[in-house]
N, C-alpha and C positions, 0 to 999 in steps of 0.2 A: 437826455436827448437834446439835440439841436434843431431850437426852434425855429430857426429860419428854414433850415432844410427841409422840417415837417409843413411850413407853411408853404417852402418853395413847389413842391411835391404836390401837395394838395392845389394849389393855383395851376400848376402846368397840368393836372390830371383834368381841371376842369373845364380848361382851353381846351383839351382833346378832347374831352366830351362834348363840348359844345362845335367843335370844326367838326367831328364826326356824324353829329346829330344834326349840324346844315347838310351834309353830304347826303344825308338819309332823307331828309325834306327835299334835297332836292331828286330823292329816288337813285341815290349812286352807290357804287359800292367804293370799299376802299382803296383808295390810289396809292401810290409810290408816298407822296408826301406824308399820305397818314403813317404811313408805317416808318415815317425816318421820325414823327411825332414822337410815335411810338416808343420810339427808341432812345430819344430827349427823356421820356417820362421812366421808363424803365430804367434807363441807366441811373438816374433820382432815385428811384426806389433802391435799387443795389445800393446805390452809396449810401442810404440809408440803413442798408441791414449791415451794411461792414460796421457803420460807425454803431449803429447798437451793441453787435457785437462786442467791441471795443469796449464800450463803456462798460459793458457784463463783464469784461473780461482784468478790466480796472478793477473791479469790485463797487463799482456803484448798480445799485439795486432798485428795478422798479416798484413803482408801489404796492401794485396790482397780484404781482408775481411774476418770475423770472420765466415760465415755460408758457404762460398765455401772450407774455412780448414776444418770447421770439416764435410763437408762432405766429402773431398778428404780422410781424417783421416779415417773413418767409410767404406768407399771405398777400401783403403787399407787393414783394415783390415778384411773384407768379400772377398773380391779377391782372394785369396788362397782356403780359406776351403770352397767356393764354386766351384770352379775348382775340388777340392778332392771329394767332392759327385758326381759331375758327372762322375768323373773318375772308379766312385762305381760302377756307372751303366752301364759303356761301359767298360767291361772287355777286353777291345782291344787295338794294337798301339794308338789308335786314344785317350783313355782317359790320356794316357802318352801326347801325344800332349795336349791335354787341358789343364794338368796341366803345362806344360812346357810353354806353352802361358801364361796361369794366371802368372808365374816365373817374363816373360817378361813385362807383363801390369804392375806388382808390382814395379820393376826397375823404369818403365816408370814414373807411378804417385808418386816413390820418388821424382824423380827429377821435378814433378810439385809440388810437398808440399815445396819446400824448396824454387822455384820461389815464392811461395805463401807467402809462410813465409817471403820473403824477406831477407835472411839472409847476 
């Protein structure tokens, strides 16, 4: 794994969470910008599962096991842009929170990709 990209990922997922989670304090739901965010952070996570991929595909092996990475990897990256649709449909504070939790959960499962990885 590449640890910058796991840190990169992790740090912009946490910005989103926290610009989503003022949005919600401030009683908003999500605007155009949150969702070009969004888009900044997911496109991180994709690049993230190609390059996993990749490295599975080299023959280097995580430590944890090869089918719980790429599920945390495919996890990662569905985490956000399902957070974003629901956020579609709850035109309220509350879809600002969803997606500022998805922010949070993406943070979370960096930091078990990279136990997994054993880096």
């Amino acid at each position: 794994m590449l640890i910058a990209l796991t840190v990169a990922t992790a740090v912009a997922a946490l910005l989103l969470a926290a610009w989503c989670g003022f949005a919600a304090f401030r009683d908003q739901p999500t605007k155009d910008w949150h969702f070009i965010g969004m888009a900044v952070v997911t496109l991180l996570a994709v690049v993230q599962l190609v390059v996993g991929i990749v490295q599975l595909a080299r023959g280097q092996e995580p430590e944890q096991g090869t089918t719980i990475f790429v599920a945390y990897l495919i996890g990662c990256a569905a985490c956000v842009p399902a957070a974003g649709f629901l956020s579609l449909a709850e035109r309220t504070r509350w879809g600002s929170i969803t997606v500022a939790a998805s922010g949070v959960v993406l943070a979370v499962l960096q930091v078990r990709l990279y136990d997994i990885w054993g880096a």
